[in-house]
N, C-alpha and C positions, 0 to 999 in steps of 0.2 A: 547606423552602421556605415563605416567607407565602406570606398571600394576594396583598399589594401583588408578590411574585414569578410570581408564578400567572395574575395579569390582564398584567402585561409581557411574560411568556409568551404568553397567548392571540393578544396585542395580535401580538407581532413572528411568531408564527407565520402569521398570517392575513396578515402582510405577503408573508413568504415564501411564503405559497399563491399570493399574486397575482401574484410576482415569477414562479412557477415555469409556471402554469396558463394566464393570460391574456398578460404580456410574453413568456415562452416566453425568458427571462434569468434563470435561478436566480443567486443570489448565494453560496447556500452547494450543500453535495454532498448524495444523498440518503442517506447514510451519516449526517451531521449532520442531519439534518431527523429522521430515523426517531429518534436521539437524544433529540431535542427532542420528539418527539411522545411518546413515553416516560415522560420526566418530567412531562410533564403528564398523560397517562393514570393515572401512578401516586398522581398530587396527587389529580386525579378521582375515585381510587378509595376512597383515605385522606379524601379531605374533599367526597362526594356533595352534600352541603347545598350546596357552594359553585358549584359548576356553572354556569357561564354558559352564557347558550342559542346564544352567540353563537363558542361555544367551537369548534374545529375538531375537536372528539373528535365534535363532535354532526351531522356530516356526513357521507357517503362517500367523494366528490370533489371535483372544482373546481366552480365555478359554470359554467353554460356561456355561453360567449364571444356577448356581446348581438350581434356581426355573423354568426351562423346560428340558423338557425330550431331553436328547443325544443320535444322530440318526449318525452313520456313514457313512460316505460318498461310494457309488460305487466306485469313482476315489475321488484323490484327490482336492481339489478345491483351487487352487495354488493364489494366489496373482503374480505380478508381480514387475521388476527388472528398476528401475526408472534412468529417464535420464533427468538432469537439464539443459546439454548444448549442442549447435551444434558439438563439437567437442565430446562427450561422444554418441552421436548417431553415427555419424563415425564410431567410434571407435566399437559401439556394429555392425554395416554393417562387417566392416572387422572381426571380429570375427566370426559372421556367414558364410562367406567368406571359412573362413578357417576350420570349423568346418562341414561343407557340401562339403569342397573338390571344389569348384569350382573354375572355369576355372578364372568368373572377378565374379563382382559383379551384370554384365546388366543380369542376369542370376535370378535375385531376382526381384520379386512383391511384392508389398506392400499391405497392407489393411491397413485405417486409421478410428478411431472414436473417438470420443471424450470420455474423460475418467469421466465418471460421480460419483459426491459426494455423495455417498448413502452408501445401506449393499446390499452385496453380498446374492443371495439369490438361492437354486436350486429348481426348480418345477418338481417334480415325476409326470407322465401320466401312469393308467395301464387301458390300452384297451381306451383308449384316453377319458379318466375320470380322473379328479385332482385325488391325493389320499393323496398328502403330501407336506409341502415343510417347507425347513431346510436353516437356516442359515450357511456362510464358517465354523463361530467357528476358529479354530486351523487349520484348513484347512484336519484332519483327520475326525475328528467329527464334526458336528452344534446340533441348537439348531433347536428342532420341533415347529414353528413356522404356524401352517397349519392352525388353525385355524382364526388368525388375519392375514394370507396370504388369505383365504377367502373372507375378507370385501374391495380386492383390487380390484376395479371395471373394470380395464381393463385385470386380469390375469382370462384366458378363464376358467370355469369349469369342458368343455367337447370341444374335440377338433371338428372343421366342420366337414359335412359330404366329402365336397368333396376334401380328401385327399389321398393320396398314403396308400394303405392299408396296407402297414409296417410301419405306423405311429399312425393304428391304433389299430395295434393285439400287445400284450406285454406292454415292460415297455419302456417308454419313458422320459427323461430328459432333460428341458430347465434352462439353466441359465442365469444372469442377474440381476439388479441393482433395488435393491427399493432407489427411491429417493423423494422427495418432493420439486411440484417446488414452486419455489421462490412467487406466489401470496399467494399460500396457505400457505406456510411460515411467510407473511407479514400481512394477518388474525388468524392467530393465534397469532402472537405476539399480535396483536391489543386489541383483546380479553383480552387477559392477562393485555395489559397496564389499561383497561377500569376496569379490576377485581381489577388492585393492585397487581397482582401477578409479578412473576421473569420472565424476557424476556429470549427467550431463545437464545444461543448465535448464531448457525447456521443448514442451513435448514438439513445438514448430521447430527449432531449428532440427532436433531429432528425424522429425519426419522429412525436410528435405533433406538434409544429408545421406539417409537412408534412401531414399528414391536414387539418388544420384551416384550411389555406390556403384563399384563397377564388379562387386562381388554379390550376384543373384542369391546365392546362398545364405548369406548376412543378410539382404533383405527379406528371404523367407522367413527367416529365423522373427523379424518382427513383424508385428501384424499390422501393418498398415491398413487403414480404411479409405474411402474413394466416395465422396459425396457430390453428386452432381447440382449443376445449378444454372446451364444454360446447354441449349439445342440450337445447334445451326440450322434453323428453318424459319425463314420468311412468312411462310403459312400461317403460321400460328399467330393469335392474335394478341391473344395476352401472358402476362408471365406466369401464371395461374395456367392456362394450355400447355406454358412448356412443361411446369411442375407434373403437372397429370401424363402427360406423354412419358416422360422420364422416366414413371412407375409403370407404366404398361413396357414401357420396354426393359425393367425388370434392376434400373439405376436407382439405389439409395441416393435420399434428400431429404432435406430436416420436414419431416412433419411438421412442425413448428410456428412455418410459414405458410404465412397469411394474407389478404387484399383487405384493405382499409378504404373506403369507398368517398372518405373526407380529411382532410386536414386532426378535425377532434379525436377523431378515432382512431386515427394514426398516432396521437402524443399518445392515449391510453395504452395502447397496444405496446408503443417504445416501453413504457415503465413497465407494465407485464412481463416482457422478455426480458428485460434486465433485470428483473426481480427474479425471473425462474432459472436466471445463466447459472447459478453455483449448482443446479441438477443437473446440466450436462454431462454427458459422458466426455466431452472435448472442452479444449481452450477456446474459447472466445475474445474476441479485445474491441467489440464495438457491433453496430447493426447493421445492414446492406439497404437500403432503399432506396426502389426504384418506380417509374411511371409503370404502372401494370397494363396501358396500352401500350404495343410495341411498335405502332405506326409513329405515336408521337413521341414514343421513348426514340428512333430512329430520327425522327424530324427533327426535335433536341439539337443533335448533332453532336460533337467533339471539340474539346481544348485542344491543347498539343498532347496529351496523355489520358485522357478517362472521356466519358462518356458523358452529357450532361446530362441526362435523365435519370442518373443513377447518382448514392453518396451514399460514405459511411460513416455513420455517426459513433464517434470512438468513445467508450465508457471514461468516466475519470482515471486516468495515467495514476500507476502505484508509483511509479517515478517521473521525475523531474528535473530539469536542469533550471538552473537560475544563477545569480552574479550574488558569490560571498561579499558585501560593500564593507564589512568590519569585525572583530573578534572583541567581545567586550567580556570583563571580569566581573563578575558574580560571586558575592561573598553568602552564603548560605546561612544560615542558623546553629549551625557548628564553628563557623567559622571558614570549613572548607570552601576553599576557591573554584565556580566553575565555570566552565569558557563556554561563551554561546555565540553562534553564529548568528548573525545580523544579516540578514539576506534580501535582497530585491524580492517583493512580493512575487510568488507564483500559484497558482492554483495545482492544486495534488488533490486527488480523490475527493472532488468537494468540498475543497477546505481551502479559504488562501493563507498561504505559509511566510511567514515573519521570519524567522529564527527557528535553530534549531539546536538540538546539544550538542555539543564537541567534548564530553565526559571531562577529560582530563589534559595535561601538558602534554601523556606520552602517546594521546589520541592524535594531536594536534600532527607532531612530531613524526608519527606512522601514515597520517596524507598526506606529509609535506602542504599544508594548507595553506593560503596564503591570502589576505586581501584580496581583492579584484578578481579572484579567482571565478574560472566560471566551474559549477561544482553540480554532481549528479545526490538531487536528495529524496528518502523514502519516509513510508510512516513504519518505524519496528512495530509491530504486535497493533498494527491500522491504527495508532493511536497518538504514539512520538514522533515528529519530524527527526530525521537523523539525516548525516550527510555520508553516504555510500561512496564515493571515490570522486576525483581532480582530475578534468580532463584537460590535463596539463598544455594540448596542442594549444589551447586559448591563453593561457597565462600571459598577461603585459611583458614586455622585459624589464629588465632593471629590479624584479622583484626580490627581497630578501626574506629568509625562514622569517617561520616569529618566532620572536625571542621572551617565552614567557615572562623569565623573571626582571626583564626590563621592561615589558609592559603590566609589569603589577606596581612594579614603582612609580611608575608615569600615572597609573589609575589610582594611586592612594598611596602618595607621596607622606604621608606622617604615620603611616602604619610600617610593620616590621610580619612578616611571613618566616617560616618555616615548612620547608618538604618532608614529607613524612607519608611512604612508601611513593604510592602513584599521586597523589593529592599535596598540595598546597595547599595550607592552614594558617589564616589569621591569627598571630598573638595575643593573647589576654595582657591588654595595657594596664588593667588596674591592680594594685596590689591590693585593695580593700574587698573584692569582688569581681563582680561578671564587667567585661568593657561594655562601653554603653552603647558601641555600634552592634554588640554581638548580644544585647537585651534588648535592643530594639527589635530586629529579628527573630528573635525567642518570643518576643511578646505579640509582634502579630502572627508569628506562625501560631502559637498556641489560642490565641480567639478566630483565628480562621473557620472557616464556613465544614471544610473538613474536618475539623479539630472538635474544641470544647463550643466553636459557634456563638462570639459575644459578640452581637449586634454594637455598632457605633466603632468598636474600637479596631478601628483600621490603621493603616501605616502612618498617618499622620497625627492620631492621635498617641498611637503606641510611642513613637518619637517625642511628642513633646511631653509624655508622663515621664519619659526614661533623662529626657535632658531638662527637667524642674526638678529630678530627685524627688520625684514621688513618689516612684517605685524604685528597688535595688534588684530586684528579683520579679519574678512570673505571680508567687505567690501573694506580693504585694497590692496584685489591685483589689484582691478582697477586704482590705482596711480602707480602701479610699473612700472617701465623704463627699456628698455634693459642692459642700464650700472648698474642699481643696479643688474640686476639678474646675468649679465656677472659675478660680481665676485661673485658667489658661486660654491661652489667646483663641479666641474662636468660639467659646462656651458661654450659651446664659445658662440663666437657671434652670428653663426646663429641657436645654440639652445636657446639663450636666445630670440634672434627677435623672434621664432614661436612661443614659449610661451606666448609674451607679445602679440601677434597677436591670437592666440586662445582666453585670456582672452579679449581682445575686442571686438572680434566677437560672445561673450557670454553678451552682454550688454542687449538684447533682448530675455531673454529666455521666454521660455512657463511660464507661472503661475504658473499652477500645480507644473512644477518641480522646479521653485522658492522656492515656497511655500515645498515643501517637503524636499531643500534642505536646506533650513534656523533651519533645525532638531529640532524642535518643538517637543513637548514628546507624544508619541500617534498617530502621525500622519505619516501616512506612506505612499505609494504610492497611492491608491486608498481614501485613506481619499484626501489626499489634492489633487487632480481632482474632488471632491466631491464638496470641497471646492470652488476653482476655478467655476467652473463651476456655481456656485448659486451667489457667490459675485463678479466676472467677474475684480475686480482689487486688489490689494493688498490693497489699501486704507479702502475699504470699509471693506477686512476684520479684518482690525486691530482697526476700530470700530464697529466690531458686538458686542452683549450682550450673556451672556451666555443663556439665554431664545433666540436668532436667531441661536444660533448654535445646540441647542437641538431639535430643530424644523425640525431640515433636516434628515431625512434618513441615518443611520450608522453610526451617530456622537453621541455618549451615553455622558455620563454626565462629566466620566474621559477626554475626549476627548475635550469634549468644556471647562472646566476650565483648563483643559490643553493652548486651543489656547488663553483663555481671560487672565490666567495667561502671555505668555510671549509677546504679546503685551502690556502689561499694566509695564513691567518692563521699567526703566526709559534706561537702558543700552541698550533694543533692540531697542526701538525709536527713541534711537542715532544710532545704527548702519542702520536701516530702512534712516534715513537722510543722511548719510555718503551714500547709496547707489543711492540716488535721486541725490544725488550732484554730483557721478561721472556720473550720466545721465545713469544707469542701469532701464531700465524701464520694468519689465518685462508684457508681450503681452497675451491675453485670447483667444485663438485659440479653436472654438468651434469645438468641432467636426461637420462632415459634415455627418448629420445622413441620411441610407438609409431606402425609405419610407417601412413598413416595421410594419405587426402586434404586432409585438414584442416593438412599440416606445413605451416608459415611462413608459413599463412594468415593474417588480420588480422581477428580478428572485434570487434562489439562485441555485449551482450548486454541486453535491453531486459524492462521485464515478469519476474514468476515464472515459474519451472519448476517444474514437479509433480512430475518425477522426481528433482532434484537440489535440492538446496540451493545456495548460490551460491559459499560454501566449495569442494562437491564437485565443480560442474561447473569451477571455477578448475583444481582440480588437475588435475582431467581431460582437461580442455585443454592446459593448460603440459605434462604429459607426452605430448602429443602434438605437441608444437611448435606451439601455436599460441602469437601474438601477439595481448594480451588489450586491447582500447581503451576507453576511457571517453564517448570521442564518436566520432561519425561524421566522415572523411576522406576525402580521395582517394584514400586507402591500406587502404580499408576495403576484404574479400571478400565478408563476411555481415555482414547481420544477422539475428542469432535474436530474435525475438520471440514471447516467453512471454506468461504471463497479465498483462493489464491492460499491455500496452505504453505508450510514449509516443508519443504522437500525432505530434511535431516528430519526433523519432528516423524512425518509418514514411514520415514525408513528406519527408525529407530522404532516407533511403536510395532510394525511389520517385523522386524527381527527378535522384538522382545513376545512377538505372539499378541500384543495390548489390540482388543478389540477397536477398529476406529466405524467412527458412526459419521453420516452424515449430518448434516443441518436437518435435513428431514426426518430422521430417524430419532435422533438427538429431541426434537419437538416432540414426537410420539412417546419417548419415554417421560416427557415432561409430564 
């Protein structure tokens, strides 16, 4: 990074504080913000000389909002020093290690809680009577927030009677997290949708804007909760003392948390809570972890903003920012063109990310996207990378749209394309048949692993059977013989015998993957098991009507004239025969459903699951008879909502009455 990078960074981060802090309208996620605060910590660190004072590394929070009164803090009210990886937790154990002088590490306890999405909030006690309570702010000053801290039904007004009476005489200070959990998050959205008004994006920003309201009544009206996590008192030894005192004085804190008494027991204990975070009642985005003594949690000491005894170890980011490096043209097995993004590796939710789809030209067109671009990207449905918006402040200059159909010419300068609606579609060059780029494609899509599954013949072999004219068609390789494959470049004899022995033993495939492998447009894995599954042979469905295929459940209208279209072409018919002739019959293997309240239900499935993969819990389901949807209908039973749901998905099944069930609940009925 320059420096002229380093001051655009400063610049657009401080925008984005303001956007996030005072408008209470982030423009980007804080998955992207923590990114960004990153690489400039790291420039910071790499180039100290250069440090602006003005820099957002040089502060702990927002400024506090000039419509409430600024109350400064006793102590500071620090934020904390974030940790995205196992190896960066390490790394902060040996530091502490070495910054406490100790012998090893078995010498360290842990305290662990879960790091809640909220506003930082401190509550004044004088003579164990509320009196005040203030937002971090900047973490020198907050905002006097006492009043609409009032209407927070679980933060005590006066502490019980039966406590230590130095808790009762003087001034006393609890801190902790205002958050909103996630029901009361999903009725208020709800509301809103019912009004017409703007949904709001998430239950943290929700909950601070709501504390900071300056209308007490609108905050009554939501239920905000008040979880505590730290006790101004020296006294106390460990952070397990503070916990327990919190509760006698009658302050909610996450049960949750726990002391880890070693290094091992502390990784176990991380995966535990992250495995149990989609039961929450609240948002979470990562762990709290700190030395559970507080003599050496203090002796530690301070950066210029957090504390070192303490770090939060942030779950994998559902977004990400990273550098678009290219857009490249993808010719599909239809022939339709489609555009992928080429991206500088990033890691997203445990995954590193390559490329992603950009659907079409009028996708491209709608982000203005551009090369070099630096771009915010998601997994839709925790599965596809996609690229969610252009954070255009970074764009190089000099940069120009892209210009699709001049870079299709450039990528395949002897082909000829045609637009037809939103897609760009390769031409069929041959006037005898299929072109041989667009049967090369056909032919390894159709022995793909998802498909009819022919062992050997991969894209390289598919290629050189389509450019020796050995095949003209898909149904072709069932005539092929060992000696014609023998001579192609690459082949002896006992590679070509397996070959021509896989494609035999492929004469009996499953339906579904028949039918999905004959690459019909629209139809993809779960359609054509749909399919399969209602017309039980290939016969029957190459004469369905477009009225029988609209009739079934997740076959929309693109969909069915898609399948009545390529039956009805006179060329598939021929090759449908050519495949009868070589005695390919392929088989309707029902699933074998287990009995099981969930048969011929209709679910759709929203958010991760903890216990399954989306693979596993598919299969689990189809072998139970259920009917698996991609959107919400009227035909809809459940929705399961997993971790990180969709908001529209929750608000639609809630207004249609659709039962939603949890992860947990969801297993139970399994």
């Amino acid at each position: 990074m320059k420096q002229t990078d380093y001051l655009k960074l400063v610049e657009t981060l401080s925008k984005y504080n303001f956007e996030y802090h005072t408008l209470a309208k982030p423009s980007i996620s804080d998955a992207v913000y923590d990114q960004l605060m990153r690489d400039l910590i790291n420039y910071e660190t790499e180039h100290p000389n250069q440090i602006v004072a003005h820099s957002p590394s040089q502060r702990i929070g927002a400024q506090p909002s000039s419509q409430l009164a600024k109350i400064r803090h006793s102590q500071a009210m620090t934020s904390l020093q974030d940790a995205f990886s196992m190896p960066e937790l390490i790394a902060w154990r040996k530091r502490l290690v070495k910054i406490l002088k100790l012998v090893s590490d078995e010498q360290l306890e842990y305290f662990i809680d879960f790091k809640m999405d909220g506003l930082a909030l401190g509550l004044i006690y004088e003579n164990a009577i509320f009196k005040q309570a203030v937002t971090r702010g900047d973490g020198q000053q907050g905002e006097d927030v006492t009043i609409n801290a009032k209407t927070i039904s679980n933060i005590p007004l006066i502490l019980p009677q039966a406590i230590p009476s130095n808790y009762r005489q003087g001034r006393l200070e609890v801190r902790g997290e205002v958050i909103l959990y996630k029901k009361e998050f999903d009725r208020i959205n709800q509301i809103n949708l019912q009004q017409g008004k703007p949904q709001y994006a998430n239950a943290r920003n929700l909950a601070s804007g709501t504390l900071r309201q300056l209308n007490p009544q609108l905050v009554a009206s939501r239920k905000l909760v008040f979880k505590a996590y730290e006790l101004l008192d020296d006294s106390l030894v460990t952070w397990a003392d503070v916990y327990n005192v919190l509760g006698q004085l009658h302050f909610s804190h996450n049960h949750q948390a726990s002391v880890c008494n070693n290094f091992d027991k502390l990784v176990s204990m991380l995966k535990k809570l992250q495995n149990s975070q989609a039961q929450l009642p609240f948002e979470t985005d990562g762990l709290v972890i700190k030395i559970n003594n507080r003599q050496l949690y203090k002796k530690a000491g301070l950066t210029a903003k957090a504390p070192r005894g303490a770090i939060a170890l942030k779950y994998p980011p559902l977004e990400a920012k990273t550098i678009l490096l290219d857009i490249k043209l993808q010719i599909g097995r239809t022939g339709v063109v489609t555009p992928v993004a080429i991206l500088k590796p990033v890691q997203l939710a445990g995954t590193t990310i390559n490329h992603a789809s950009l659907h079409n030209a009028d996708e491209i067109q709608r982000l203005d996207i551009r090369p070099k671009d630096t771009v915010v990207i998601y997994k839709a449905g925790d599965i596809i990378p996609k690229i969610k918006q252009v954070l255009k402040e970074f764009r190089p200059s000099k940069t120009a749209m892209f210009d699709f159909k001049k870079a299709l010419q450039e990528s395949y300068p002897k082909r000829k394309f045609i637009r037809q609606g939103v897609a760009w579609r390769m031409m069929n060059e041959s006037t005898t048949g299929t072109d041989s780029k667009l049967l090369t494609l056909q032919l390894r899509h159709y022995s793909q692993r998802t498909a009819v599954d022919i062992q050997g013949l991969g894209a390289k072999t598919a290629q050189a059977l389509v450019e020796s004219k050995l095949v003209k068609d898909i149904a072709d390789i069932y005539t092929l013989t060992s000696d014609q494959v023998n001579q192609l470049e690459g082949f002896a004899e006992q590679s070509s015998h397996n070959l021509i022995t896989a494609i035999q033993s492929a004469k009996n495939p499953n339906l579904d993957k028949f039918i999905f492998g004959l690459g019909i447009s629209h139809v993809g894995q779960q359609t054509a098991l749909d399919l399969a599954n209602h017309f039980k042979t290939c016969q029957d469905l190459s004469q369905a009507t477009l009225e029988d295929l609209q009739a079934l459940d997740n076959i929309g209208p693109n969909t069915a004239q898609a399948v009545v279209d390529w039956f009805n072409q006179i060329s598939n018919q021929a090759l449908l025969t050519k495949f009868e002739a070589a005695e390919v019959i392929p088989v309707h293997k029902a699933h074998s459903t287990i009995q099981s309240q969930l048969s011929d239900c209709h679910l759709v499935i929203t958010g991760s699951l903890t216990k399954y993969s989306r693979l596993q819990a598919k299969q689990i389901l189809q072998d139970r008879g259920v009917k698996l949807q991609a959107q919400i209908s009227s035909k809809t039973d459940y929705l399961i909502a997993g971790h990180k749901p969709s908001s529209t998905k929750l608000n639609k099944a809630t207004l249609s009455n659709i039962p939603i069930l949890s992860e947990t609940e969801f297993i139970k009925l399994l």
